[in-house]
N, C-alpha and C positions, 0 to 999 in steps of 0.2 A: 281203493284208497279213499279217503275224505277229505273232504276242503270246503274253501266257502262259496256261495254262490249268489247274485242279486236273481230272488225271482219274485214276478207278479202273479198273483191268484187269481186275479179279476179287474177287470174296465174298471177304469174311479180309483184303483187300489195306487198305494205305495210301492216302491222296490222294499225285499225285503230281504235281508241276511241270514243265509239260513245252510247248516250242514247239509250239504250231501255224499253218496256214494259213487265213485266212478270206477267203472270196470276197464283191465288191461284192456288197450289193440286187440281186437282178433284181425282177421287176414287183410291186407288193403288199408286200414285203419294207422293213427298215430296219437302218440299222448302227448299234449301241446300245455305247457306251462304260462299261459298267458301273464306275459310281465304288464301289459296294457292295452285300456283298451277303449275306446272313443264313443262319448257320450252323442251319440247321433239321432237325429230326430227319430228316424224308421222304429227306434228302438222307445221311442213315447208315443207313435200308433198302436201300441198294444194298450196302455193305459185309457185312451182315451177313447178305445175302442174303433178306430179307423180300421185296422187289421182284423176285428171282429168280424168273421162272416157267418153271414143270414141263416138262420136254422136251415132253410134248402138247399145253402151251399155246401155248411155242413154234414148235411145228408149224405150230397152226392160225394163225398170226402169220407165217407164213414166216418165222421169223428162226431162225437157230443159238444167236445169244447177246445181251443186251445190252450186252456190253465190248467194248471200252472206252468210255467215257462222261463225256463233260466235265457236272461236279455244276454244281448251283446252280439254283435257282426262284424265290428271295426276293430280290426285287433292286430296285436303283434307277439309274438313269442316266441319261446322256444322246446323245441321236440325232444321229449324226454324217452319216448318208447317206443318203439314200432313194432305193428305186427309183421304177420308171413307175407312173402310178397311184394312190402314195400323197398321202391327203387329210386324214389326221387330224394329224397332226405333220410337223413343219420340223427341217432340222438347224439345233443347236441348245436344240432343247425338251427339259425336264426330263422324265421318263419314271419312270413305276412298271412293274414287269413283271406279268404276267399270266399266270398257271399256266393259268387256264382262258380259253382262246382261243374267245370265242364268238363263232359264223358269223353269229346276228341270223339263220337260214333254217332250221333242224332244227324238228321239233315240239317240241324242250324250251325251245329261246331262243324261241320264237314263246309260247308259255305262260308267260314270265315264269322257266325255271327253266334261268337260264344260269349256273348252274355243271357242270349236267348233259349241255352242248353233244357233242353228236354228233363236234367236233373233237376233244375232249379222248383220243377212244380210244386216238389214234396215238401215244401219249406214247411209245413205247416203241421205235415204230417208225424206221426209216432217212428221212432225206432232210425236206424243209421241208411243211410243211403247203398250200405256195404248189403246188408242181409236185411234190413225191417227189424234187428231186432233193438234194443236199448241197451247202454252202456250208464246210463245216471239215470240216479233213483233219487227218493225224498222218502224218508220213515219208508219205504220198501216199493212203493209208487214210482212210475215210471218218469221220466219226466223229458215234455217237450225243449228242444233250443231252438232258439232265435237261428232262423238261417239255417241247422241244425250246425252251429258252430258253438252258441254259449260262451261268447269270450266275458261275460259278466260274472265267468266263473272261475279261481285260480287254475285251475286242469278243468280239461275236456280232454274228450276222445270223439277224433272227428276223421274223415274217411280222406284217405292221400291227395286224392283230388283238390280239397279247401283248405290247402297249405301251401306258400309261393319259396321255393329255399331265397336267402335275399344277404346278403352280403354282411356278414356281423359286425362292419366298419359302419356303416349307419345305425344311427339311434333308434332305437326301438321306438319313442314315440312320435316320429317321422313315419316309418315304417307302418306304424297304428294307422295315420291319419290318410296315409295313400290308398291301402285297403279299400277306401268306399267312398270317403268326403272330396278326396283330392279326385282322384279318380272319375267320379260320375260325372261332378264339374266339370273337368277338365277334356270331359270327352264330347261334354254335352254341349260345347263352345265347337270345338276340333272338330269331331266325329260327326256330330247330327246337327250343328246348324251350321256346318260346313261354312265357317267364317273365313274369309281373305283378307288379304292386305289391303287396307283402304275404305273396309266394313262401317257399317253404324249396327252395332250391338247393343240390346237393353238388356240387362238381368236383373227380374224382376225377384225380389228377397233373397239378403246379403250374408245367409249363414252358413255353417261348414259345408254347403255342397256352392251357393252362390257366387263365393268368395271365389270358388275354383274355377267359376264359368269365366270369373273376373279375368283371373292369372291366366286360363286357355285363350282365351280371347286377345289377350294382350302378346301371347305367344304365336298367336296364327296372323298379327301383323295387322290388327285392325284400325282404323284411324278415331271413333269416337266410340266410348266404351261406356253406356249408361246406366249405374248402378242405380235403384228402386228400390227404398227401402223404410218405412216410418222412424225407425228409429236413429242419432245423429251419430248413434258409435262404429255403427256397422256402414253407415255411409264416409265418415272417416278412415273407417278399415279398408274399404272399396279404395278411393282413392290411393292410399300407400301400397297394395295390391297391382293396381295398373289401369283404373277406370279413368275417365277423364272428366266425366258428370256424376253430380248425384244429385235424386230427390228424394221425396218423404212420399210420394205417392204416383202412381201409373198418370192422374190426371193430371197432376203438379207438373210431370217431365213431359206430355203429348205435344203442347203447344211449343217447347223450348225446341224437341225434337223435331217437328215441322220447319223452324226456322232453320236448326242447326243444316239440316237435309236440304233447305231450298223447295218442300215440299215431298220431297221423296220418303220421307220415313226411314225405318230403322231396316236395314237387311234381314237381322232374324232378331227372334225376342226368345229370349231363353226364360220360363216360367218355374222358378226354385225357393216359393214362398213354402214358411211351413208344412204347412196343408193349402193344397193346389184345391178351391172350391168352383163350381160351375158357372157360376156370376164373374168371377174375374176375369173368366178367358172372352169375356167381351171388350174390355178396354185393352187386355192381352194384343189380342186381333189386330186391333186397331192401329197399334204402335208399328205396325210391320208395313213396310211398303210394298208396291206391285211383286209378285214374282219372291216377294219373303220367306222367311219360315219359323213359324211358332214351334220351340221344342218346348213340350210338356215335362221336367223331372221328377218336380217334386210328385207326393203323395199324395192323391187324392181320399178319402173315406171309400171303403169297398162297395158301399150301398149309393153312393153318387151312382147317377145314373144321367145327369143332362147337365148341358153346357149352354152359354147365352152366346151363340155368334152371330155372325148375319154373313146365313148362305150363298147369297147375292153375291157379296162382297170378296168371301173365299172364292168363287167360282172366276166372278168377271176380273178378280185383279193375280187370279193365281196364283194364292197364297196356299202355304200348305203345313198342317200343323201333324207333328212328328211326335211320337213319346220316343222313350228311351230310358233303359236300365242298363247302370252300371256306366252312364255314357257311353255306352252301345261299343265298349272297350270289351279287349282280348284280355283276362287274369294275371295267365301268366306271361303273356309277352310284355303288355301294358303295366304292369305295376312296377318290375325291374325298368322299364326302361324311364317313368317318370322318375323313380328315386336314380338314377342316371343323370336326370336333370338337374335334379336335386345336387348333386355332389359335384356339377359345373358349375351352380350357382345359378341357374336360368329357371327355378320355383323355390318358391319359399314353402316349407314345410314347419320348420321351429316355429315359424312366428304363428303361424295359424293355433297353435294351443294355448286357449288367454289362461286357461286356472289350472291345474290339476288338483285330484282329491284321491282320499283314501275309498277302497271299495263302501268303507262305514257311510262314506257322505254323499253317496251317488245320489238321492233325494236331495242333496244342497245344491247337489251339480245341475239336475236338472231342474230345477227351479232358477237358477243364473239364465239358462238357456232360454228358458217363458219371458224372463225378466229381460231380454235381449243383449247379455252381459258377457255372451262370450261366443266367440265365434266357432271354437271345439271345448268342450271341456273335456278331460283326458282321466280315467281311471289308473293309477297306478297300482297294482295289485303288488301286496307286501312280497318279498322272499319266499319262496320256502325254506324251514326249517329242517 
C-alpha cells in the first residue's frame, strides 16, 4: 500500500512529506494505522545530528548512514492486519506503540529490567526486528524507522512486540502521549530516583518528558517539587502539574533549595533538559544532597564523551548518578497501568498536548517546541480514505 510519511535525509535537514511503499505483515508482524503521534524531542536528535553516530560506530554497525528515516516513536493507533502467528492483537484493536520492543527472553527482560531489552539495540539498524528484512521503501529504496516504529507515517508495519492492545475507551491522543513522554518521566521520578513521601525533588527542564517527572513525583508523595526551567511557560505548567517551586535556572534555584532543605539539598535531581550536555551535570551534582541521586534522562549527543563533576564530592557525600530509558518502566505492564491512572483522574494526560497539527505542519510543530511553546505538540494523521 502507499501513504504518507515525515522523513529526514540528513542532519540540518527539514521533515519532509513524501509517498511511500508498505508491505503486508509477514509472520509476528502487524499493520498499525497510526491515528497520532507525538512530536518528541528523541525525534529532532536526528536533525541535529545528536543520534548521528561516528563513522567507527558506523562501521561496527555495518551501516553507512542512518538516512533517510521515517520519524516517529510516540504513537497511538490502530491494527489493521496481522500476520502468521500473531496472538496479542486483532485487527481492529486500539494500540499504543512501544519504543522498547521486549523479547520476554534476554537476561534483562528475564530480570525484570525490560526497557533494557536486548532488542532495543537495532534501533538504528535496517530491516524488521522479525527477519532483517524491510517492509517500507521510498522510489524502491529501503527505508530506516525511528525506533523501527515510524509513527511519523499514516501505516507502518511493525513487529507484535511494539504494539500495547490498550482500551478503545481512552483517547488516542492520551494513549499517544503515555507511549514515551508520560512514561519515561513518570518512571524516572518513581523507578530511578526512587522518590518518597516527604522528598526534595528538582527537575531540571520542563518539557514532555519533565513535566511527567513533575506529575511522578507529586504521585510518589513528595513534599517540595522544584521545577528548572528558563522559560515562564513551562514553569507555569510545572506548577499546575504538581511542583511547588520554580526557577529560570539550576543557579537561580541552588541557594532557595539550601534554605528550603535547612542545608540538606535536594533528595534526587532528575536531569530532562533538551539535550543533557557535560557541563551541566556540574551544577546538576550539586543540587542533590548527602546519599542523593542524579537520574540522567534526557539525551545526551552520541559523540559526548565527558561530564564536569567533582569526584570528591560524589564519593565522600554518596551521591549516585543513574541513567535511565523509558524510565526504566515495563511497556506493557507500565503503559496500561498509567492510562489506569489516567481514567481515575490521578494524571493528567489531555492537558499535556498544548497544539495539534496536520502531518503537513510537523516543521511548524517542531519549531513551537525550539521556541518553548508547547509542552507535546501532537501529530494528528488524517483518515484513511
Amino acid at each position: 500500500m502507499k501513504c504518507r510519511a515525515a522523513i529526514v535525509h540528513g542532519v540540518g535537514q527539514d521533515w519532509s512529506i513524501e509517498e511511500i511503499d508498505v508491505d503486508p505483515p509477514q509472520a509476528g508482524e502487524v499493520l498499525v494505522e497510526w491515528t497520532h503521534a507525538g512530536l518528541c524531542h528523541s525525534d529532532e536528535h536526528l536533525l541535529t545530528g545528536d543520534f548521528d553516530p561516528p563513522p567507527e560506530q558506523k562501521a561496527m554497525m555495518g551501516i553507512e548512514t542512518i538516512f533517510p528515516m521515517i520519524g516517529g516513536h510516540e504513537g497511538a493507533g490502530i491494527v489493521r492486519e496481522v500476520g502468521p502467528g500473531v496472538t496479542q492483537v486483532a485487527p481492529g484493536d486500539h494500540v499504543s506503540a512501544s519504543f522498547v520492543p521486549p523479547c520476554n527472553n534476554c537476561r534483562y527482560c528475564l530480570t525484570g529490567r525490560h526497557s533494557l531489552c536486548d532488542q532495543g539495540a537495532g534501533t538504528f539498524l535496517p530491516g524488521m526486528i522479525t527477519d532483517g528484512t524491510s517492509r517500507h521503501r521510498l522510489d524502491g529504496h529501503e527505508m530506516l524507522l525511528m525506533a523501527k516504529l515510524g509513527t511519523f507515517s499514516e501505516f507502518s508495519c511493525v513487529a507484535e512486540c511494539q504494539v500495547i492492545k490498550v482500551s478503545p475507551d481512552y483517547p488516542l491522543p492520551a494513549v499517544a502521549v503515555v507511549s514515551c513522554g508520560v512514561a519515561t518521566g513518570y518512571g524516572s521520578a518513581v523507578n530511578r530516583a526512587e522518590v518518597r513521601p516527604g522528598d526534595t525533588v528538582v527537575i531540571v527542564g520542563i518539557g514532555g518528558v519533565g513535566i511527567n517527572a513533575v506529575q511522578g513525583a507529586a504521585a510518589a508523595g513528595a513534599k517540595n517539587i522544584i521545577a528548572i526551567d528558563p522559560v515562564a511557560f513551562k514553569q507555569e505548567q510545572a506548577q499546575a502539574f504538581g511542583a511547588t517551586h520554580s526557577f529560570g535556572s539550576m543557579g537561580e534555584a541552588l541557594p532557595a533549595i539550601a534554605e528550603m532543605t535547612h542545608g540538606q539539598f535536594a533528595d534526587s535531581v532528575i536531569m530532562t533538559p533538551g539535550v543533557l550536555y557535560g557541563d551541566m551535570m556540574n551544577l546538576g551534582t550539586k543540587l542533590v544532597g548527602k546519599g542523593g541521586i542524579i537520574v540522567t534522562t534526557a539525551v545526551s549527543p552520541v559523540t559526548q564523551d565527558s561530564a564536569e563533576i567533582n569526584l570528591a564530592e560524589i564519593t565522600l557525600w554518596a551521591k549516585e548518578i543513574r541513567g535511565t530509558i523509558f524510565g526504566s518502566m515495563s511497556p506493557h505492564l507500565d503503559i496500561p497501568r498509567l492510562l489506569s491512572l489516567y481514567e481515575a483522574g490521578q494524571l493528567k494526560l489531555d492537558e499535556l498536548v498544548t497544539q495539534t497539527y496536520s502531518l503537513e505542519d510537523i516543521n511548524v510543530g517542531y519549531q513551537a517546541m525550539r521556541d518553548g511553546e508547547n509542552l507535546r505538540g501532537m501529530i494528528a494523521h488524517s483518515p484513511a480514505t
